[in-house]
MARZA-284810 format. One line per 2 residues: number of its first residue (from 0); for each residue x, y, z of N, C-alpha, C, CB. Coordinates in steps of 0.1 Angstrom, whole numbers. Atoms other than C-alpha are relative to their C-alpha. Glycine has a CB too. Layout:
residues N
NUM) X/Y/Z/X/Y/Z/X/Y/Z/X/Y/Z | ...;
end
This chain:
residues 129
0) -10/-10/-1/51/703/251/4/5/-13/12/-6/8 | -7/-12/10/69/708/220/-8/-2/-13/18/0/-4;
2) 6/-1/7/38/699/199/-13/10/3/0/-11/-5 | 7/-7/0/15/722/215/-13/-6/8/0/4/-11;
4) 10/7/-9/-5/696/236/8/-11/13/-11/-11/-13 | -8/10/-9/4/673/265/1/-10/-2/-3/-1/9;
6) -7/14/10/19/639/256/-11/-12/10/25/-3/3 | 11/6/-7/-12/624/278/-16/-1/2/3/1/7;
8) 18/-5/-3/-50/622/280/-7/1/12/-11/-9/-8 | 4/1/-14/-53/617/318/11/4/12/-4/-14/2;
10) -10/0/-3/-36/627/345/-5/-5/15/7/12/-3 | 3/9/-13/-38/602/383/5/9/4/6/-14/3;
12) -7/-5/-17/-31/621/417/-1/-8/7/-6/10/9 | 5/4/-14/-31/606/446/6/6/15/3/-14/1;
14) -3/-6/-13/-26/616/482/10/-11/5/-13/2/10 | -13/11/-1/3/601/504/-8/-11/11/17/7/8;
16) 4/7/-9/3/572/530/6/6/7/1/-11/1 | -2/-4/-16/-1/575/565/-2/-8/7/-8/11/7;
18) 1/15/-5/3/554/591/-15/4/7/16/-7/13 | 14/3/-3/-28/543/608/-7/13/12/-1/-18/7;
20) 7/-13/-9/-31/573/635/2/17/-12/14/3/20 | -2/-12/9/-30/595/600/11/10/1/-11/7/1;
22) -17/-2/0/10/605/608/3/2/-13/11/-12/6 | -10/5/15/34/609/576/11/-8/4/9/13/-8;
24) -14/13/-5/57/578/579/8/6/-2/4/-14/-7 | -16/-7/-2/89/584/588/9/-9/6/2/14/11;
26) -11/11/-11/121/562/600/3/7/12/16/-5/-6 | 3/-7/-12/125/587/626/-7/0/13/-4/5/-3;
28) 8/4/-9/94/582/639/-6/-16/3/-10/9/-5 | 7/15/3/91/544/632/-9/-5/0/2/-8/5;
30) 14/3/-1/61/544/623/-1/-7/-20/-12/18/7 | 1/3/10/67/533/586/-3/-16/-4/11/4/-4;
32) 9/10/4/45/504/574/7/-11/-16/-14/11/-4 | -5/9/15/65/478/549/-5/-6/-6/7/-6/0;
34) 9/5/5/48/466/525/9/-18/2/-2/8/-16 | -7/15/-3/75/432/525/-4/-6/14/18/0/0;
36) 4/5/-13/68/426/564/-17/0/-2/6/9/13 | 13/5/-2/30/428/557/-1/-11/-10/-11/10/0;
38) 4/13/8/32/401/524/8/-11/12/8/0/-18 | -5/12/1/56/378/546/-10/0/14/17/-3/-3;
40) 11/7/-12/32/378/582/-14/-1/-6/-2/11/14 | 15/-1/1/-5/386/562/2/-11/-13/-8/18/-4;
42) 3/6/14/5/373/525/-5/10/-11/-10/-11/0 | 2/-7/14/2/393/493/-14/2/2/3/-10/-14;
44) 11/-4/5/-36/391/487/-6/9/13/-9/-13/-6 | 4/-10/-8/-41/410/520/4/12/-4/3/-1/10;
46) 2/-15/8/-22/439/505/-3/5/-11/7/4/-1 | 9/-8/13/-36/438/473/-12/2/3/-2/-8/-14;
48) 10/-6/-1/-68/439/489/-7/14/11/-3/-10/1 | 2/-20/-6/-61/472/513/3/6/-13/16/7/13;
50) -2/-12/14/-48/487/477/-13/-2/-9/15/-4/-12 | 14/1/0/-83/475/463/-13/8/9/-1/-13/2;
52) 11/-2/-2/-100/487/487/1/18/8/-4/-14/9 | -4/-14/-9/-85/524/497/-7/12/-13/23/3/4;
54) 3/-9/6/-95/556/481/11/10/-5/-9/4/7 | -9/-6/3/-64/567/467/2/16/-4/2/-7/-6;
56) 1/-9/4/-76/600/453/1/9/16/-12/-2/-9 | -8/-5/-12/-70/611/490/11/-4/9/-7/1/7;
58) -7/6/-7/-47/604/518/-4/-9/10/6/7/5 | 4/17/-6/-48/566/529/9/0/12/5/-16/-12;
60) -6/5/-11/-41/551/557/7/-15/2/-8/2/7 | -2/14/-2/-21/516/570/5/-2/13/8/-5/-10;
62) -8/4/-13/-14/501/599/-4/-8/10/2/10/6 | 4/9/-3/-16/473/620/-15/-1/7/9/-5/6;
64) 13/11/-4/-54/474/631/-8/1/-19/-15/10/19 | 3/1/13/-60/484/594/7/-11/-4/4/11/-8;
66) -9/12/9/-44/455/583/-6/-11/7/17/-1/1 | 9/9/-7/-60/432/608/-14/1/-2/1/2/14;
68) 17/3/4/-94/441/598/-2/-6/-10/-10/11/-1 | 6/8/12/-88/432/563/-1/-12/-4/4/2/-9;
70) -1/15/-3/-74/401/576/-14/-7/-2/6/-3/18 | 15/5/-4/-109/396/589/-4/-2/-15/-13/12/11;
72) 6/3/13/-125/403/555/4/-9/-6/0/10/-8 | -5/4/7/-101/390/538/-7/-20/-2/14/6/4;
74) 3/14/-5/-108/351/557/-16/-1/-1/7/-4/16 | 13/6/0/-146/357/557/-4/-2/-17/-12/10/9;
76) 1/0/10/-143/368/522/0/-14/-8/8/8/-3 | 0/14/12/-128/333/507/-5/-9/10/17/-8/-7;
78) 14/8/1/-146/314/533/-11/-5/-5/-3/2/2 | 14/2/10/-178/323/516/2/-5/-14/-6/15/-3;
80) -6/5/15/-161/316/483/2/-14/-2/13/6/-5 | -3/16/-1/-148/282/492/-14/-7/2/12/-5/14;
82) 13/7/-7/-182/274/508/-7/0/-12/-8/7/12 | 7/-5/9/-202/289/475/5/-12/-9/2/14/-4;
84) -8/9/17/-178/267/449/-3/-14/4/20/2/-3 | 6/19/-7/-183/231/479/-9/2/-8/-6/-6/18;
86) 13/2/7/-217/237/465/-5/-3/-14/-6/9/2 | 0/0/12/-209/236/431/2/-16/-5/10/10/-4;
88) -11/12/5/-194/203/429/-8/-11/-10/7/-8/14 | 3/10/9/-224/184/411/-11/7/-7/-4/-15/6;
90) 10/-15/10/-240/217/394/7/-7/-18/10/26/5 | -5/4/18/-249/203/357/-7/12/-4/-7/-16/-10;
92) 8/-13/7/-260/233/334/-8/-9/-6/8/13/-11 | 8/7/10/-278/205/313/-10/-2/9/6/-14/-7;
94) 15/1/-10/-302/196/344/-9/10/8/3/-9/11 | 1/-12/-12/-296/226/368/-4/10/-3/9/4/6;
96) -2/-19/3/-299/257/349/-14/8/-1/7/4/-17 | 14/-8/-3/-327/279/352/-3/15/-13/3/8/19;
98) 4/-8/14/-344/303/323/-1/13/10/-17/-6/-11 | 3/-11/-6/-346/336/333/-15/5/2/6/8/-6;
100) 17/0/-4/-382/337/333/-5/-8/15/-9/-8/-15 | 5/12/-10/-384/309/362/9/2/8/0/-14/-5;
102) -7/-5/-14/-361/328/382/-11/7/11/12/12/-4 | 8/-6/-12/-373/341/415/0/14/-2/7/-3/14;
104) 1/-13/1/-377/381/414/16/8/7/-15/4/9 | -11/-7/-3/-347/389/437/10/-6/-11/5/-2/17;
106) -9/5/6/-324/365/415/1/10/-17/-4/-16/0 | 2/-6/15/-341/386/380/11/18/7/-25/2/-7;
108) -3/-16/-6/-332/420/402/21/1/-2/-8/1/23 | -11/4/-5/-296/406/412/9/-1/-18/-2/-16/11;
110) -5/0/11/-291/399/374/1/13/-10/-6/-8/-5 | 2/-14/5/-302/437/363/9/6/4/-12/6/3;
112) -16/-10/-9/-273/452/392/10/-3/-12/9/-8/20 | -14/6/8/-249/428/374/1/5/-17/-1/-20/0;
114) -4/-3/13/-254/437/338/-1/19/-1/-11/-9/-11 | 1/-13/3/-259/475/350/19/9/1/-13/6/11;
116) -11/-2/-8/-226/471/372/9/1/-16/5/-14/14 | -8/3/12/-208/459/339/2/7/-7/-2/-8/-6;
118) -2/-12/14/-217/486/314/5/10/8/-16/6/-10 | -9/-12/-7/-204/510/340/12/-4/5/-6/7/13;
120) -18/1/-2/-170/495/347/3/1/-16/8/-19/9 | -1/1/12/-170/493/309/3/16/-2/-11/-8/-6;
122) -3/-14/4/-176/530/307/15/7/8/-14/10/4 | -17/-8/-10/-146/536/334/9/-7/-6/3/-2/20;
124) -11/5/8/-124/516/315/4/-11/8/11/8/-2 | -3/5/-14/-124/492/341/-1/-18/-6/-13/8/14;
126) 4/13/2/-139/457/326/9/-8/-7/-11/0/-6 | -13/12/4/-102/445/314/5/-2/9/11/3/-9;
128) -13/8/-16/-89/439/350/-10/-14/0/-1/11/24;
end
């Protein structure tokens, strides 16, 4: 402004929420979606993981079957995780570890996504969360 440039190098939009039949919440219409009543029936990491997982750059949606599906994910998600880490429990890197040459082909492929994934969250600014 009063040096002749804007006092920012980016600027975020986003679109609004809507409840799940794509409405504009309203008390009115009681269709407004609280974020405190979904941490104290779902718990927190369910709504960090609808805000993870929405496209903010348009208008999102919430509402109880949206919230129930992420449930789902949410339980198959650490399932798999709890189940992945049981398995871990007498993983030595001194006996267990595998060279990358003596990996299997999908496992060398799986490691090429991961270090391609990385330099591109890196370029979005992304690889300090």
């Amino acid at each position: 402004a009063t040096t002749g440039k804007a006092p920012y190098k980016t600027v975020l939009t986003h679109g609004f929420v809507l409840d799940g039949e794509g409405r504009k919440m309203s008390k009115s219409l009681g269709n407004v979606v609280l974020p405190q009543e979904v941490i104290k029936v779902y718990g927190t990491d369910v709504l960090r993981l609808w805000a993870a997982s929405i496209d903010y750059r348009n208008d999102v949606k919430i509402g109880d079957t949206i919230i129930k599906q992420l449930v789902e994910i949410f339980k198959k998600t650490r399932n798999t995780a709890r189940f992945l880490l049981g398995n871990l429990y007498d993983f030595d890197p001194k006996t267990d570890y595998v060279k990358y040459e003596d990996l299997k082909e999908i496992d060398k492929q799986i490691s090429e996504v991961d270090k391609e994934l990385n330099v591109y969250l890196k370029e979005l600014g992304l690889d300090e969360i």
